[in-house]
C-alpha positions in Angstrom: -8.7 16.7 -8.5 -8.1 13.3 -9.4 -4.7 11.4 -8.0 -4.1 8.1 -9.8 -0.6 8.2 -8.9 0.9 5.1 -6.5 2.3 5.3 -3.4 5.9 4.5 -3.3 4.7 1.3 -1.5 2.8 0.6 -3.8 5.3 1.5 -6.8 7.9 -1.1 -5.5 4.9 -3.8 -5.3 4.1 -3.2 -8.9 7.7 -2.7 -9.8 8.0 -6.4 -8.0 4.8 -8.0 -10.1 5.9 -6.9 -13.1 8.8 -8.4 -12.7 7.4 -12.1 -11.5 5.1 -11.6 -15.0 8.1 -11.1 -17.4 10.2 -13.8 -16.0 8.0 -16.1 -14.9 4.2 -15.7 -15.9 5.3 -15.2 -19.3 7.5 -18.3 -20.0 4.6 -20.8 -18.4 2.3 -19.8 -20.4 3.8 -23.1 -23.1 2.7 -24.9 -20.3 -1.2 -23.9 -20.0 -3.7 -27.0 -20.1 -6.9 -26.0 -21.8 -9.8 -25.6 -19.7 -7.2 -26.6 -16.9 -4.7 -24.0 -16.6 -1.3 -24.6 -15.5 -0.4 -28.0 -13.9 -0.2 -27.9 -10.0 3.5 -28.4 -10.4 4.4 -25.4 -12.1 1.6 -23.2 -10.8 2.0 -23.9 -6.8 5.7 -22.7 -7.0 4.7 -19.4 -8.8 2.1 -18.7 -6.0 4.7 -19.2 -3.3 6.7 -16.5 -5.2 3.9 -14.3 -5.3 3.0 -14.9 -1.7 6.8 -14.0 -0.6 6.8 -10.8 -1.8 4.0 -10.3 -0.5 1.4 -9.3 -3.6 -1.4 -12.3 -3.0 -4.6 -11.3 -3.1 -4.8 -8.3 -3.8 -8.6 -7.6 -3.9 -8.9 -8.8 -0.4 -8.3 -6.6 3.2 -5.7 -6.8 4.9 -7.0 -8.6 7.6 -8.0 -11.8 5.9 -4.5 -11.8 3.9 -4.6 -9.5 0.9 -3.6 -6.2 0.8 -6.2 -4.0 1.2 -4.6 -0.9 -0.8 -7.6 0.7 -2.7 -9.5 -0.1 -6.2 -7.0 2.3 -7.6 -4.1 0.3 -6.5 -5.9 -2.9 -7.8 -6.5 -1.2 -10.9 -2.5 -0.4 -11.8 -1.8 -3.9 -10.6 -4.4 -5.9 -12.8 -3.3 -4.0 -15.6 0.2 -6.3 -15.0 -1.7 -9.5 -14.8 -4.0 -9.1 -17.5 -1.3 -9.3 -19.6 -1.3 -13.0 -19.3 -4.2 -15.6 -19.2 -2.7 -16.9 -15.9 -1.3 -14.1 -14.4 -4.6 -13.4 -12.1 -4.5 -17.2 -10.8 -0.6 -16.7 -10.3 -1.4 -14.2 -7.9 -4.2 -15.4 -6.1 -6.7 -13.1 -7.9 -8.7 -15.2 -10.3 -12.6 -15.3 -11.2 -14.6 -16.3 -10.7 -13.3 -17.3 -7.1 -12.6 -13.1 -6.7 -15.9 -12.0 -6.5 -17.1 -15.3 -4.6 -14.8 -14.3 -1.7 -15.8 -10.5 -1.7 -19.6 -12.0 -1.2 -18.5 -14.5 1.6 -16.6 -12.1 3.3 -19.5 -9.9 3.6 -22.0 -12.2 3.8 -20.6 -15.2 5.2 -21.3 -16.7 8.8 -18.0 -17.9 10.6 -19.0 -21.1 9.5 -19.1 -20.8 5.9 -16.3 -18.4 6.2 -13.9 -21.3 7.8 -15.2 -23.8 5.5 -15.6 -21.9 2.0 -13.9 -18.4 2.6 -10.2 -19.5 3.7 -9.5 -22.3 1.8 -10.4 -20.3 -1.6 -8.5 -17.6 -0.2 -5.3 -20.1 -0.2 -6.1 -21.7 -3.5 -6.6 -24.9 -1.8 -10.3 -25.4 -3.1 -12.0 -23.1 -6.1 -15.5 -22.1 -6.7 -18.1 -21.2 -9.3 -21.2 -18.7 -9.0 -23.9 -20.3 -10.4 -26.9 -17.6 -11.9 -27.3 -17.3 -15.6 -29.7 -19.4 -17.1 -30.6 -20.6 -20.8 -34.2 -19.3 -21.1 -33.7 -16.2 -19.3 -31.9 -13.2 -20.5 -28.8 -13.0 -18.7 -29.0 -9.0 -18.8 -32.7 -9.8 -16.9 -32.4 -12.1 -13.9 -35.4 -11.4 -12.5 -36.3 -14.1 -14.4 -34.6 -16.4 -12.6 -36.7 -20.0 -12.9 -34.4 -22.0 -10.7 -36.5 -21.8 -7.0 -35.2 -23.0 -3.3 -38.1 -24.0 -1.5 -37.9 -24.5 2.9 -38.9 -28.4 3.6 -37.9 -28.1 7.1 -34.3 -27.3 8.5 -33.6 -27.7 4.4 -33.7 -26.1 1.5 -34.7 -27.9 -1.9 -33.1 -26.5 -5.1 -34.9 -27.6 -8.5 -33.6 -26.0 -11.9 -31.3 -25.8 -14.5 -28.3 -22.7 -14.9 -26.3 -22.7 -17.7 -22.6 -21.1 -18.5 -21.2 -21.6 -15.3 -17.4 -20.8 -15.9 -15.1 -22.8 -13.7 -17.7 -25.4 -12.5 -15.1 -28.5 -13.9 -12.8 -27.8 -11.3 -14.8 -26.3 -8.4 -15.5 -27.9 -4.7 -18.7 -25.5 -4.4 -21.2 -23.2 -6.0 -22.8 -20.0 -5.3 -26.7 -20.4 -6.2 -28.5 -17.9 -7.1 -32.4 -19.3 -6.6 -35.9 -17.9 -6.1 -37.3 -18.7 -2.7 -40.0 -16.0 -3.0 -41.4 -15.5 -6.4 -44.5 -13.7 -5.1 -42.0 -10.3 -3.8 -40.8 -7.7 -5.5 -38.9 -8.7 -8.7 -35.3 -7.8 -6.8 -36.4 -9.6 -3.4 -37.2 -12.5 -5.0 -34.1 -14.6 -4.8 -31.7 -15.9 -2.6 -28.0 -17.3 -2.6 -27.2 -20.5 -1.6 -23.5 -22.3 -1.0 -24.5 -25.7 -2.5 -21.5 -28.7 -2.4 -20.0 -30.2 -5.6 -21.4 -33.9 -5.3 -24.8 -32.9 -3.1 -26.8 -35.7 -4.3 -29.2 -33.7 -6.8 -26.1 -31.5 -8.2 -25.7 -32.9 -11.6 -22.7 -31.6 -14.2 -24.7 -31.9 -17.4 -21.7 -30.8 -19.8 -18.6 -28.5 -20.6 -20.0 -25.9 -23.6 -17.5 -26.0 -25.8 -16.7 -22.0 -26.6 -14.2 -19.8 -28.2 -11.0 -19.5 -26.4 -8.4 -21.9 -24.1 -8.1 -20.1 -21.1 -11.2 -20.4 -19.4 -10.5 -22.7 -16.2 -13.1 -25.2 -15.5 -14.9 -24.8 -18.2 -18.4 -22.9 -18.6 -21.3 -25.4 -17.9 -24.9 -26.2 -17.2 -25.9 -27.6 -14.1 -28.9 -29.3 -13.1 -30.3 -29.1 -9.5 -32.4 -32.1 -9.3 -34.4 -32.1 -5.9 -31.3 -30.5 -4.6 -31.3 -30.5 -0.9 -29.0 -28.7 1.4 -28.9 -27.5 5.3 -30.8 -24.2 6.3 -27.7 -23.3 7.3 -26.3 -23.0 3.3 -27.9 -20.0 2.6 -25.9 -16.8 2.3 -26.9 -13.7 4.0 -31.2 -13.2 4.2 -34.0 -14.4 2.6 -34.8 -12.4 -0.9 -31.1 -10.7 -0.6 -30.1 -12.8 -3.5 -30.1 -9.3 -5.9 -28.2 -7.5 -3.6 -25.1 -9.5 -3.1 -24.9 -10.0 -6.8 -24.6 -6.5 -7.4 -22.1 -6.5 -4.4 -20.3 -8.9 -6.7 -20.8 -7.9 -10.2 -19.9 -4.5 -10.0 -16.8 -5.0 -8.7 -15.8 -7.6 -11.3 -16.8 -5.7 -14.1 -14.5 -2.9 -13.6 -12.0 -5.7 -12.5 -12.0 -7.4 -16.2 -12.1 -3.6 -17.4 -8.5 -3.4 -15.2 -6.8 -6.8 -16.9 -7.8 -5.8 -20.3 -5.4 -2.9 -20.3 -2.9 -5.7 -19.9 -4.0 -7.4 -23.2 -4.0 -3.9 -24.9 -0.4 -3.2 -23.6 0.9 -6.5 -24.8 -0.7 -6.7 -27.9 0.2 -2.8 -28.4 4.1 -4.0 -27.8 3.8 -6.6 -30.2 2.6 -4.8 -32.8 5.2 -2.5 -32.4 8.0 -4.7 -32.3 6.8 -6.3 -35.3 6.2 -3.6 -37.2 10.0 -1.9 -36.5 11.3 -5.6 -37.4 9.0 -6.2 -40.6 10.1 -4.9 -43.9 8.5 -4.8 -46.8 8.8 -2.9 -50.2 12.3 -2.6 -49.0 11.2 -0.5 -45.6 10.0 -1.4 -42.0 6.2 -1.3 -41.8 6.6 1.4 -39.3 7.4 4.0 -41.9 3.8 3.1 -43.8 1.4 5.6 -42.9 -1.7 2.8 -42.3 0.4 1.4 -39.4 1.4 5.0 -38.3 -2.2 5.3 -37.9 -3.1 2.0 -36.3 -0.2 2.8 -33.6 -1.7 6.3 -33.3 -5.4 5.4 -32.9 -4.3 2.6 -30.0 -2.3 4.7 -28.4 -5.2 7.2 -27.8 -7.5 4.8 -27.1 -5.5 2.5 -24.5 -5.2 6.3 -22.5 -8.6 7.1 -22.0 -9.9 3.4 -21.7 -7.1 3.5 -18.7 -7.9 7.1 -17.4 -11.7 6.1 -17.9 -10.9 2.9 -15.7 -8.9 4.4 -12.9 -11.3 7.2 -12.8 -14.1 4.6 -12.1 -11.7 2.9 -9.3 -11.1 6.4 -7.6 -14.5 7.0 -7.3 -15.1 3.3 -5.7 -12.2 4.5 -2.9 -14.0 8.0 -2.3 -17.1 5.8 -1.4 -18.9 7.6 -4.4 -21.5 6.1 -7.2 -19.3 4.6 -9.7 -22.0 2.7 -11.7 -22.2 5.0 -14.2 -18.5 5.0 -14.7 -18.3 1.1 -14.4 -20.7 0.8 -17.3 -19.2 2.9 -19.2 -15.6 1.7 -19.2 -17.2 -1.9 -19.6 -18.7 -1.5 -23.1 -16.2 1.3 -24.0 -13.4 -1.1 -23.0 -14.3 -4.0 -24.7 -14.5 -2.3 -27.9 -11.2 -1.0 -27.7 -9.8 -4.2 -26.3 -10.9 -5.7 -29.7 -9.9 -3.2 -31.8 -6.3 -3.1 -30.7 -6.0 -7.2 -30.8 -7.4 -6.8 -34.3 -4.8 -3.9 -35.3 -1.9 -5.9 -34.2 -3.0 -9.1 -36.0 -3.4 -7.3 -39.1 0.4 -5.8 -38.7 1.5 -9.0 -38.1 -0.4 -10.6 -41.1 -0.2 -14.5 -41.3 1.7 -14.7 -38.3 -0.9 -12.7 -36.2 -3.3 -15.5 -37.6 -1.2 -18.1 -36.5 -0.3 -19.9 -33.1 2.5 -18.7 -32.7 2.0 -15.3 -31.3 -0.8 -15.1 -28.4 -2.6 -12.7 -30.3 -5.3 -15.2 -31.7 -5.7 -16.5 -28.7 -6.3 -13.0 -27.0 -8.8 -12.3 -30.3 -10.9 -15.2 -29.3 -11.1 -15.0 -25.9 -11.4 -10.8 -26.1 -15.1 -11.5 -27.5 -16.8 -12.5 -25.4 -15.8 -8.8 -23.5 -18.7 -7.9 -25.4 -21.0 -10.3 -23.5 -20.2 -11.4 -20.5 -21.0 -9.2 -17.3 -23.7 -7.8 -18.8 -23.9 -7.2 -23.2 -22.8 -4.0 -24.8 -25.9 -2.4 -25.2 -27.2 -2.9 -22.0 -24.2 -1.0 -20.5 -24.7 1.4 -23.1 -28.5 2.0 -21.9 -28.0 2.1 -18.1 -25.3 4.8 -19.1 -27.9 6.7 -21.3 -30.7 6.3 -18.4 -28.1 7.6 -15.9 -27.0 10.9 -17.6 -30.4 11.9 -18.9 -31.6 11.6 -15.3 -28.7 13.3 -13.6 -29.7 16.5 -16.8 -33.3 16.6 -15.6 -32.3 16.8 -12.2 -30.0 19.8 -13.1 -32.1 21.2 -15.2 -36.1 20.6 -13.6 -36.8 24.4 -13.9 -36.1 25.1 -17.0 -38.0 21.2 -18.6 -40.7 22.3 -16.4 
């Protein structure tokens, strides 16, 4: 029933990726800035490489210059770049500048897609999405307190948001604001495309967090009688909810995709080490608790893929995949940490050290649990979902 397999197309583009991440990607990672990412110098030549064989973008149609090959296809391909912390900005497919584009190209006037949509597209300019705020659970934003209110032919943003990744190096933000709090909780709010340096935009500070390879930092923001033209907003009044989900659900199975390539990495290393590594006058292969931790990730990197590209075949059918999204998100992350764990633990002292990437994957691999939505409340939309799809199936007999 289900066909995960790639096209031959799309076998030599992977083929061709996989190669650009082994003898490239992997070799600049010495050079990552943290916070920063990879000097200009070194990372502009890599994208040109990418762009020639022509893998940029990926995410994107065809018709505004990606490839427009299915969430399956996407899928097999981020599990390649997620293998490094730079391979998604090597080939033109980072967050949280992903998602922004998927929203502007579906959203956008030609204005803002001229101005905003292109030049992220070509990694001239990069953006932030600006929603999460301190006092209001991020798994809740109905609760949204920043507002937008119409003076005029503007809009006027007042608020604070907090943890807005990639905000240090961004020319523009996607703001998520209330400009109706009197509608239904999900028609309540509106996006706005809000300038870096609009006089009221005010960079409070960089929160420090666990992890290097966040690019531009994860802020708060204050808007500060914020104003900005009519024209800014993106989409309709009180459509704020519905582009989000547009954009989040997408990117959740998208960070489910890339962390197959930290598994498979950290899977190989463990592996290698424990083949090279002797101890008690015998490889640490032949010990029956490593045996076991090779076993156990080898089962569970399967079905957290098969889970995964089950969800992105469903997307490509046009069918729900929520329920499939959520579950590889929580069911991912988990497994993502275990096998990071398992490998440092084979590698001992040097696992805990910097020079593998393995405790730099542990750190940043927590906050899998959190961002895009915790854990548990994953774990409850899932629960909802297949207890209603039961009484549905089942209504005559519960009666």
């Amino acid at each position: 029933m289900y066909d995960f397999s790639p096209t031959v197309e799309q076998e030599e583009l992977l083929a061709k990726a996989k190669k650009i991440m082994e003898e490239d990607v992997y070799p600049a990672e010495k050079y990552i800035v943290p916070g920063v990412g990879l000097p200009n110098e070194i990372l502009k030549p890599l994208q040109q490489k990418v762009k020639d064989q022509n893998l940029w973008a990926a995410h994107l149609p065809e018709h505004i210059g990606g490839l427009g090959l299915g969430n399956v296809f996407l899928g097999l391909l981020n599990e390649q770049l997620g293998s490094s912390p730079i391979g998604p900005r090597v080939f033109g497919t980072a967050a949280p500048d992903t998602g922004n584009t998927e929203i502007l190209l579906n959203a956008g006037t030609q204005e803002q897609i001229d101005k905003y949509l292109k030049p992220v597209i070509d990694d001239e300019i990069r953006s932030c999405f600006a929603m999460t705020e301190r006092d209001v659970s991020g798994a809740d934003p109905t609760g949204l307190q920043t507002t937008a209110v119409k003076e005029g032919n503007e809009w006027v943003i007042n608020g604070r948001k907090w943890f807005i990744s990639n905000a240090g190096l961004s020319s523009f933000a996607i703001v998520m604001a209330v400009t109706n709090p009197d509608a239904a909780p999900h028609e309540r709010a509106s996006m706005f495309l809000v300038d870096i340096g609009t006089p009221g935009f005010n960079l409070i500070r960089d929160i420090e967090v666990m992890g290097d390879f966040s690019e531009g930092g994860h802020w708060e923001i204050e808007f500060d009688n914020c104003r900005i033209p009519e024209e800014s907003i993106l989409g309709k009044v009180g459509e704020g909810f519905k582009l989000a989900q547009m954009r989040l659900g997408p990117g959740r199975i998208t960070h489910a995709m890339r962390w197959l390539g930290v598994m498979n990495r950290s899977f190989d290393l463990m592996l290698d080490y424990a083949l090279k590594r002797k101890t008690r006058g015998k490889p640490l292969a032949e010990f029956q608790s490593i045996q076991n931790f090779i076993a156990d990730s080898a089962a569970e990197m399967s079905a957290s893929r098969l889970m995964t590209l089950h969800a992105a075949w469903k997307m490509d059918q046009g069918l729900d995949a929520r329920k499939e999204i959520a579950l590889i998100k929580f069911y991912g992350a988990k497994i993502l940490n275990d096998i990071i764990s398992r490998a440092i633990q084979v590698h001992g002292s040097l696992g805990y050290s910097k020079d593998t990437p393995l405790e730099a994957f542990y750190r940043e691999g927590r906050a899998a649990h959190i961002y895009d939505g915790p854990d548990e409340v994953h774990r409850m939309v899932v629960a909802k979902r297949i207890l209603k799809e039961y009484k549905n199936k089942n209504k005559d007999i519960l009666v």
